[in-house]
N, C-alpha and C positions, 0 to 999 in steps of 0.2 A: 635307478637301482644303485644301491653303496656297495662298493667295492670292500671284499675280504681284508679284516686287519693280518698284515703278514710282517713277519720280524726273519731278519737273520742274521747269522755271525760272516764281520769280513775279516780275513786275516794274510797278515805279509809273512813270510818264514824266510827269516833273514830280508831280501832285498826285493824279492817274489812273491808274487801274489797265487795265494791258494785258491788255489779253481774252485768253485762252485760244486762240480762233484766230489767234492771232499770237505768239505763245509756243510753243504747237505745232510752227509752222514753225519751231524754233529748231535751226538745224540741226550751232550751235557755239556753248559757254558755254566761258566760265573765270573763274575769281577768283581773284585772288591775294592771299593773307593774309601782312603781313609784319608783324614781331613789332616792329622797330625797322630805322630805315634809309632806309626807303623806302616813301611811298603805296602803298596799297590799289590794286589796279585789276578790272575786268571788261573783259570781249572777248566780244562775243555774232558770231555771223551770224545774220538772219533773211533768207527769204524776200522779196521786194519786188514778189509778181506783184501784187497792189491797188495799190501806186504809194505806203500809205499815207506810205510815208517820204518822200515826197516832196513830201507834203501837210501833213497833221493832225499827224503825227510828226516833220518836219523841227527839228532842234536850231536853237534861238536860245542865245547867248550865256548867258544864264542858266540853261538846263535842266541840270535833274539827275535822275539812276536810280534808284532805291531799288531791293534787288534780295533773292531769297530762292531758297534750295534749299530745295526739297520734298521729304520722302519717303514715299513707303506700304508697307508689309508689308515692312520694310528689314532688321532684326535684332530678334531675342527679346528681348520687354520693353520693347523700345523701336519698335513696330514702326511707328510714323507721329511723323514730328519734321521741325521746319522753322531753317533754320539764314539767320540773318538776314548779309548779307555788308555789309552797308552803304550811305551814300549817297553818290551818285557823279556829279562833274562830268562834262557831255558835256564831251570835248575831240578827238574825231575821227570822223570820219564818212565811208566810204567805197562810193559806190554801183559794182556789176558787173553785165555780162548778156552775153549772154544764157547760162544763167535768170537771170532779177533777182535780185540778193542786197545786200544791203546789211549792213553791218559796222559796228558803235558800239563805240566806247571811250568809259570811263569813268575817272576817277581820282578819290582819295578827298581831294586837297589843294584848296585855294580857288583859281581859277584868272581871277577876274577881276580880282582886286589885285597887289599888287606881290609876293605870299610868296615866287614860288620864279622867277621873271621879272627883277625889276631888284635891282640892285647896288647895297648903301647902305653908307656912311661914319659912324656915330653912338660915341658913349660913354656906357656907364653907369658912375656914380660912386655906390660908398659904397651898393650894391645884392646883390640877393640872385638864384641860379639863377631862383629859382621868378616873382620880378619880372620878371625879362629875356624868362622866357617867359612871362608875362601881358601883356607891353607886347608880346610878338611876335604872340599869339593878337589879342589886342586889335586891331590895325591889321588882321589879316585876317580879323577878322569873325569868326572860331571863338570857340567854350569851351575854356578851358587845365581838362584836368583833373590836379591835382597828386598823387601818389604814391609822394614820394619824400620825405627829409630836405631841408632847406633850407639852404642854403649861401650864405654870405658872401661877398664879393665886393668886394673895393677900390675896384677899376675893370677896365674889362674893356673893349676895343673889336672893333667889326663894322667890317672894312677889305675894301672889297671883294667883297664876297660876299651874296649875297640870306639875306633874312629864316629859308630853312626851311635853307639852307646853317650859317649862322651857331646856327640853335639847334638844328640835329642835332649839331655841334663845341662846344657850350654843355654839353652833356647825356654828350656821351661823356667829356670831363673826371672825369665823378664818377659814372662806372657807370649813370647813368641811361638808362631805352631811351625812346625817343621815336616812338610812333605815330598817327598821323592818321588818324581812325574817326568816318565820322556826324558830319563837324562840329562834331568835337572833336580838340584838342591831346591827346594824354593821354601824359604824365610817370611813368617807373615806376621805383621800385630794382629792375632786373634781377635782381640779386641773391637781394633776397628774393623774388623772383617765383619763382626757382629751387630756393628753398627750399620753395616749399609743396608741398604732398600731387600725388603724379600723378594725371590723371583717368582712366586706365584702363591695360591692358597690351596692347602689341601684340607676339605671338609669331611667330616665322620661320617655324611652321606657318600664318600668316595666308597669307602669299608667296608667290607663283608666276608664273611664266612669265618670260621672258627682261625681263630690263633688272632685278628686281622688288628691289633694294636694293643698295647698295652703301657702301664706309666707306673716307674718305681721312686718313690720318694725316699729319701733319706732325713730324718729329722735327728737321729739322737746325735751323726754326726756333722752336723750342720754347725756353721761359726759365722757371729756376727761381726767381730772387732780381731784384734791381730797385735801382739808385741813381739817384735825381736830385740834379738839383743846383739854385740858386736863388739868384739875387740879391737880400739882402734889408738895408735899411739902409748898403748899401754893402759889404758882407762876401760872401762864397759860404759858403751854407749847405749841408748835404747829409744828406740820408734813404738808409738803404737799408734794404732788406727782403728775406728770405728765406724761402720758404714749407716751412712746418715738415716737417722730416721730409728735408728736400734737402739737400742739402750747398752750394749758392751757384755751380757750377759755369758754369752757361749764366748769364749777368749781363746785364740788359737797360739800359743808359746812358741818361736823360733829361735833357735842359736845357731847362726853360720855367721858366714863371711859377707864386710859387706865395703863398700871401699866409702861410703859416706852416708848420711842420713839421708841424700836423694837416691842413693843407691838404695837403701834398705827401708827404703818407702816405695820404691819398685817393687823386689826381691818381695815382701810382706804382701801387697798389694795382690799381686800376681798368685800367689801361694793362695791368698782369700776367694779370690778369680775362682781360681781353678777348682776348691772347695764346692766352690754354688754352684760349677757347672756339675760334678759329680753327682750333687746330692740331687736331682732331678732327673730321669730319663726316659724317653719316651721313644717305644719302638713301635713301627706302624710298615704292615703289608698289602701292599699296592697290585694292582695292574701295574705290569711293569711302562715305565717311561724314560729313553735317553734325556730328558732333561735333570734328573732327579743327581747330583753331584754332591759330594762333601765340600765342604766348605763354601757351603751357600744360606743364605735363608728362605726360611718360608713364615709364613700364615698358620697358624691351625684355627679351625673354626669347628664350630660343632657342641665342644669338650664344657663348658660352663667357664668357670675359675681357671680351667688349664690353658684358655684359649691364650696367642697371642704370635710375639715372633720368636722361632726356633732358629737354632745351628745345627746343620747336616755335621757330624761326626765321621759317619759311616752311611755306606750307600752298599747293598751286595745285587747287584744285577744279575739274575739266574733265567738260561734258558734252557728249558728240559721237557722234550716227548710234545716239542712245538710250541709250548707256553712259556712267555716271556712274565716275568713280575720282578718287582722290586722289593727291596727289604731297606726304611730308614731307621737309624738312630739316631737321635737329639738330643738339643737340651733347649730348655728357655735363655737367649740369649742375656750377657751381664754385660751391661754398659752405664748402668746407674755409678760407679766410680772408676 
């Protein structure tokens, strides 16, 4: 006889672990997994008839969530696994009744310094990506974990714009993804992220019921080739680039900053990247499963011409009224240049 598939939420509050009778009462989970872009977050409801959130549980300024899907008798082979979402700043708290219910947010970026709050004016000179985002991790307290090539840098100025502002637009320059995990910066060539091995296949025989996947194409702004342009020693220099096999038709025009022709065969390159990944995407609703992460690959099968290898963007883990399922967003991974 097969044992009942069962999910549940594990959570620490602060340095303690929330009992099972208060987890039980969880009567709304989500997590959100973003691959680049954008913190991490959770969204729970619990219960509030003990008051404890009112008491023993009340967030101070410095609390944080640590948080975990559970599963038991889930899928063949894998039938008990636990999928860690991360640590998480309180940053909202909202009490209702009657019943009592109380509502916590969580987010995955630093939230008592200056990272993503005030607007700073600075220059770095005669400095490198991987620096800019070590002095940015540094001031807010995180680990920068690096995963990417390093890149030179003249000078480069932050006008304006807060610390996680400034080094998400540091990162998209040169393909790299940038996400905030556990009190960590962590720096990635997308790219090669894209290139490695899928972790599993998910087939259109998976899907069912109404909403359970969908695919948006973008054609009119789609670009096959790419010129920028650059002032450099007083002259305009200019790069362009055509991805092989196109003919140049759809031409993407850039004018920034570029410190050489290898620099703004990056800079161009990366901008074109990023184009292809936009112009495709593909969202698909699951039975939920802790393997299912941002910044991984998969398989799709099923689809015809859509079929192939995908990047996880986004992952929303939701468990609500006992049902766990997942929500992905993709794209057809770009590694053809």
């Amino acid at each position: 006889m097969s044992l009942a598939m069962r999910s549940k939420i594990v959570l620490h509050y602060n340095h303690v672990e929330v009992p099972e009778s208060v987890t039980d009462d969880c009567e709304g989970f989500t997590f959100e997994d973003n691959a680049s872009g954008n913190a991490d977050s959770i969204a729970l409801t619990l219960s509030n008839r003990s008051g404890r959130w009112f008491r023993k549980f009340h967030p101070k300024e410095s609390d944080f969530i640590k948080a975990w899907i559970a599963v038991e008798n889930w899928e063949q082979g894998k039938e008990n696994a636990k999928l860690y979402c991360g640590k998480f700043a309180v940053d909202e708290l909202a009490f209702s009744g009657f019943p009592e219910r109380v509502q916590v947010k969580g987010i995955s970026m630093p939230i008592k310094g200056k990272f993503n709050v005030t607007e700073r004016n600075r220059t770095w000179k005669k400095t490198t990506t991987k620096q800019i985002l070590s002095d940015i991790a540094k001031d807010a307290g995180i680990k920068l974990v690096y995963e990417a090539e390093v890149h030179t840098i003249d000078e480069t100025s932050q006008s304006g714009s807060t610390d996680m502002e400034f080094a998400f637009s540091v990162c998209s320059d040169y393909d790299i993804a940038l996400k905030l995990y556990d009190d960590k910066m962590i720096a990635y060539d997308k790219t090669a992220y894209e290139k490695k091995k899928a972790a599993y296949t998910i087939k259109k025989s998976q899907l069912g019921g109404s909403g359970a996947y969908s695919v948006k194409e973008q054609i009119r702004t789609l670009y096959d080739s790419v010129k920028i342009q650059y002032a450099k020693d007083g002259k305009t220099v200019t790069y362009e680039y055509t991805i092989p096999g196109k003919k140049g038709t759809r031409r993407m025009f850039l004018s920034e900053k570029a410190e050489s022709i290898k620099d703004a065969e990056l800079k161009a390159k990366a901008r074109l990247r990023e184009n292809l990944r936009e112009s495709k995407s593909l969202s698909l609703a699951l039975t939920g499963n802790v393997r299912y992460r941002a910044a991984e690959n998969f398989m799709l099968e099923g689809f015809g011409k859509l079929d192939g290898k995908y990047f996880i963007d986004y992952v929303c883990h939701s468990k609500s009224n006992g049902k766990y399922t997942s929500r992905i967003i993709a794209h057809p991974v770009v590694t053809h240049f």
